[in-house]
Every structure is written in structure tokens, then in C-alpha cells.
C-alpha positions in Angstrom: -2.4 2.0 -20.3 -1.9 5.0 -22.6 -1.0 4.5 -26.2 1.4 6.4 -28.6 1.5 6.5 -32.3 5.4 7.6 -33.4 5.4 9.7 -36.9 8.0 9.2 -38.2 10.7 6.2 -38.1 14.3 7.8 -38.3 17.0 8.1 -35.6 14.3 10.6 -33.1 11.3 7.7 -33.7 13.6 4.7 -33.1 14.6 6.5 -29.6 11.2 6.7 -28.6 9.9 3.1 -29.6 13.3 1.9 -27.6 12.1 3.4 -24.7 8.7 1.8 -25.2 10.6 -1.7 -25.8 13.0 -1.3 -23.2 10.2 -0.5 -20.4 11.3 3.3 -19.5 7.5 3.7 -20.2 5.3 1.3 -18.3 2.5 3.2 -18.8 2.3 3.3 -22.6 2.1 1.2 -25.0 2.9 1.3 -29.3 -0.7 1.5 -30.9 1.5 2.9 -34.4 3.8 4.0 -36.5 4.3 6.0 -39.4 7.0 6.4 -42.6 6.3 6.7 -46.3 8.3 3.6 -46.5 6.1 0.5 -44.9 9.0 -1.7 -44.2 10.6 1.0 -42.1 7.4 1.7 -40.2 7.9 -2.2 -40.3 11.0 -2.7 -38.8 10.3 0.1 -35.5 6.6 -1.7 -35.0 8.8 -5.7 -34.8 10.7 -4.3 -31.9 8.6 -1.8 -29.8 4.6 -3.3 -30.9 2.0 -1.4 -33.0 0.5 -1.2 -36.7 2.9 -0.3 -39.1 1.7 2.8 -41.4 1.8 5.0 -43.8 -0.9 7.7 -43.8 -1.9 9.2 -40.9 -5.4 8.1 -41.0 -4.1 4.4 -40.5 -2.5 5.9 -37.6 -5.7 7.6 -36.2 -7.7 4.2 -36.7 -5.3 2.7 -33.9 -6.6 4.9 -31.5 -3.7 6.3 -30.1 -3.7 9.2 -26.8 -0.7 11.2 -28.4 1.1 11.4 -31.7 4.6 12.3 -31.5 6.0 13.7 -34.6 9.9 13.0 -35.2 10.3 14.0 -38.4 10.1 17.1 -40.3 8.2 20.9 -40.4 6.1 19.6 -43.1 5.1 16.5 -41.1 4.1 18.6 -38.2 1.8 21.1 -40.2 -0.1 18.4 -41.8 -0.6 15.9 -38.9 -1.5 18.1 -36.4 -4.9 19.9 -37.2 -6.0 16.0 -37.6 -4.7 14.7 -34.8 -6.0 18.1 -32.9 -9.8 17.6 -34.5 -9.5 13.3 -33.1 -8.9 15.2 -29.2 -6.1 13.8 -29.1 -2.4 14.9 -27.5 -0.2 16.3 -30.2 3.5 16.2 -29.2 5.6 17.5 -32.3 9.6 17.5 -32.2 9.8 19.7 -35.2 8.3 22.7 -33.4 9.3 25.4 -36.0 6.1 25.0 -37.8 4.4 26.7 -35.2 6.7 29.6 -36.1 3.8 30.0 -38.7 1.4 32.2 -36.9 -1.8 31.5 -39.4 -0.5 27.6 -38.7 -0.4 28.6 -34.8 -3.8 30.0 -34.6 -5.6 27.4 -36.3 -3.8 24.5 -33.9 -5.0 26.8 -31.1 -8.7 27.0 -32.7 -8.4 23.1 -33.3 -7.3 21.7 -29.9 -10.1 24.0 -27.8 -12.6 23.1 -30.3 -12.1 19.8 -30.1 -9.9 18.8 -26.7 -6.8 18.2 -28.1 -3.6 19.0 -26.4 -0.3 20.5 -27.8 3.0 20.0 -26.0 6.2 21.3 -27.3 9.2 20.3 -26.4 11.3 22.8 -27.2 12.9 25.8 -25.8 14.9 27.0 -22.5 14.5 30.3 -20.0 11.6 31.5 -22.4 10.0 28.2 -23.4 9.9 27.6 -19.0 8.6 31.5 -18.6 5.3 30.6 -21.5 4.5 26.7 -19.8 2.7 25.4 -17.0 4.6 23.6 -14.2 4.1 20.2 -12.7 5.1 19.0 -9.6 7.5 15.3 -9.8 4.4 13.9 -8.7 1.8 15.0 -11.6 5.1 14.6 -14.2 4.6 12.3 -17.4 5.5 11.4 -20.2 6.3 14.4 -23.1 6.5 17.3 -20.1 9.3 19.1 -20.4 11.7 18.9 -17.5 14.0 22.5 -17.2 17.8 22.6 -15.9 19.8 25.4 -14.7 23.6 26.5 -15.5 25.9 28.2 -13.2 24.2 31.1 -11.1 25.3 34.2 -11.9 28.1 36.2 -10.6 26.3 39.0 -10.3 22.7 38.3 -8.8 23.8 34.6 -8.0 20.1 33.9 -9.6 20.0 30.4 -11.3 19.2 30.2 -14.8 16.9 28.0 -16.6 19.5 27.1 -19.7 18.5 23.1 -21.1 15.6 21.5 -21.7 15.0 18.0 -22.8 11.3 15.4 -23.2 10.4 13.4 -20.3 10.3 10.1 -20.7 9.5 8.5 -17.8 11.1 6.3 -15.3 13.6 9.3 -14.5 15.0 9.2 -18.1 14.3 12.1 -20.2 15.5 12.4 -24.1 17.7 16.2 -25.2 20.5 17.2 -28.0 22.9 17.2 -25.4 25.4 19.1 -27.4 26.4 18.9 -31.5 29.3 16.1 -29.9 26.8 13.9 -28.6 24.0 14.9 -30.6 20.4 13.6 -29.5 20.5 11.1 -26.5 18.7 9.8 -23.3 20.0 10.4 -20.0 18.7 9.6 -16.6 18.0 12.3 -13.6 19.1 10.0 -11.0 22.6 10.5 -9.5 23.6 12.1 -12.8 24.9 15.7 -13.6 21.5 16.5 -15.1 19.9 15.0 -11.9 22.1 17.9 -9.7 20.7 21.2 -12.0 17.2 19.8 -12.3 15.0 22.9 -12.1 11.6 21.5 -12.6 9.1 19.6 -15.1 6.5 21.8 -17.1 4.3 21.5 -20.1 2.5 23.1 -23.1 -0.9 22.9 -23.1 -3.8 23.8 -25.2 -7.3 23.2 -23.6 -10.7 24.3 -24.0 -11.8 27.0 -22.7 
């Protein structure tokens, strides 16, 4: 059993503790979670398990096998290296701090240095052309998983055009459009489930 530590307790966090309540992850379990306000941290940890926090280093004592960050740019850059230097998996929703390049380089240093893993989930066409793919079979939980549009009228070439987290138990978490905003949908049966392209993942390894 795998265990997760959520930073963060707002609307992204409480999706991803429901998921770990509700059993659309029967492999992991909530070792943590994390807001500047206890009672929050609180409040996610009496429905979904785990230590309520808040500093990361209460966090890191619980042991967990990824931190997902739900919360800001300034969360991300200052949990990462940390959670990076522990080997752990790093799995940060607010991806545009790693539009820092100094930032980028020094996540990259940390996680072969130490045998952490970075995953970002994050992107379409160009996000799928930089990862590595999986197969259904080797798929988990925080891979990406890719979906097509129409093909085109003029190659008829299908092209990769939504992403969205995997979350296990063919349910995978995306802003499905500003309407809906950020929700979880299932790949079985569903329109999502017809324009599957594939799963993939970020990963930073040593070497």
C-alpha cells in the first residue's frame, strides 16, 4: 500500500482525499495533509485518514511515497527540493513554477541526486511529445492519460488535445472546460473513454 501526503486543502486537495475515501484508489492510502490553517488540514484528514499538518516537515515525518501539491506556485517551489532530497515522488498541480529554469535545474539536480521523481500533470500535444508512455497495464496513479479531438480534415491524423491525472480505478481528474471547471470523470463507456489516446508520465530518475 502506497501512501500520499496532499499539500494543500482547498477545492483540488479535497478531490483527491475523496478519491482516497471513496476507494477510487485501493492502493493508497492518506499518510498527510497540509494547510497553514490546522483545522482545515483537520477537516480533509476526518474524512480521507492521515496527520493533519502544517509544515512540511510534519508531512515528511509521515512517510509518504508522493506529495501532491494542490495549491499554489509558491507552494510548489518550496516543497519540492525537500520532498525531492527525502526520494520521494513529487506530483505538483501548480506546474508553472517549473517555468523558472534556475528552479527547473535544481529539481532536476535534486531528484537524480537523490531518487526522487517528478510528474507533472499538465499540458496536451507537447506535454505527450516531452513524457514517457505506459501501457494500461503499467498505468497508476498521477500518470497522465492523453485524449484526441477530431482528426483533421486534411491529414485525417488524430491529435493529442486534453489531458487530465490518473486516478485510478478508470477515473482520472481534468478542468474539463471554464463551465464545469475541475472535475473527475470515468474512461469507461464515457466520451472521454472513446478519444482515449494513451497514459504517460514525467519522470526524473537517476542517471
Amino acid at each position: 500500500m502506497k501512501k500520499i501526503a496532499i499539500l494543500g486543502c482547498g477545492q483540488l486537495g479535497s478531490i483527491v482525499a475523496d478519491a482516497v475515501a471513496s476507494g477510487l484508489l485501493p492502493d493508497y492510502t492518506l499518510c498527510a495533509a497540509m494547510s497553514r490553517k490546522l483545522p482545515d488540514a483537520g477537516a480533509l484528514c476526518a474524512k480521507a485518514g492521515g496527520a493533519a499538518c502544517v509544515t512540511l516537515d510534519e508531512v515528511l515525518a509521515e512517510k509518504p511515497d508522493y506529495v501532491v501539491e494542490t495549491t499554489a506556485v509558491q507552494v510548489a517551489k518550496e516543497s519540492c527540493l525537500p520532498v525531492l532530497e527525502a526520494g520521494l515522488g513529487f506530483i505538483p498541480i501548480s506546474i508553472g513554477a517549473f517555468a523558472d529554469a534556475d528552479f527547473y535545474a535544481n529539481a532536476c539536480a535534486a531528484a537524480k541526486a537523490h531518487g526522487g521523481r517528478i510528474y507533472l500533470p499538465h499540458g496536451a500535444s507537447d506535454q505527450y511529445a516531452l513524457s514517457t508512455p505506459v501501457t494500461t497495464e503499467e498505468r497508476a496513479p498521477g500518470d497522465l492519460v492523453f485524449f484526441t479531438g477530431q482528426a483533421s480534415s486534411t491529414t485525417n491524423i488524430y491529435e493529442v488535445t486534453h489531458v487530465g491525472i490518473y486516478l485510478g480505478d478508470g477515473r482520472f481528474i481534468h478542468a474539463a472546460n471554464p463551465s464545469a471547471g475541475v472535475k473527475i470523470d470515468s474512461l469507461v463507456g464515457t466520451y472521454y473513454g472513446n478519444r482515449l489516446f494513451g497514459y504517460a508520465r514525467y519522470i526524473v530518475t537517476q542517471g
